[in-house]
C-alpha positions, 0 to 999 in steps of 0.5 A: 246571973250572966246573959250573953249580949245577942240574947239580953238584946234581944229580949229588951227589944220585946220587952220595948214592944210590949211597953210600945203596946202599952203593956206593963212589964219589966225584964224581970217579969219577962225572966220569971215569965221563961222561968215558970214556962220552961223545963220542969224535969232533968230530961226536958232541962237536959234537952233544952241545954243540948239545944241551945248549945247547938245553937250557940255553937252554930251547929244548926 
């Protein structure tokens, strides 16, 4: 799996705040975590990649 720089960033930043707050987790953990909290329909899957897209594409 790929992950565009800006957002793996991103997430290594929380992931060292979490550890500077002495809570133990790793990227992966972090990954499974969005994983398991995200869509769990086509549609609301459907949404959520219009919206990144978007978003990626500087259309906000």
């Amino acid at each position: 799996m790929q992950v565009s720089e800006d957002l793996h960033e991103r997430y290594v930043v929380l992931v060292g705040e979490l550890r500077g707050e002495h809570v133990d987790t790793s990227m992966t953990e972090v990954v499974n975590a969005l994983l398991y909290l995200g869509p769990v329909s086509a549609g609301e899957m459907r949404a959520g990649l219009r919206a990144y897209r978007r978003a990626r594409d500087g259309e906000l």
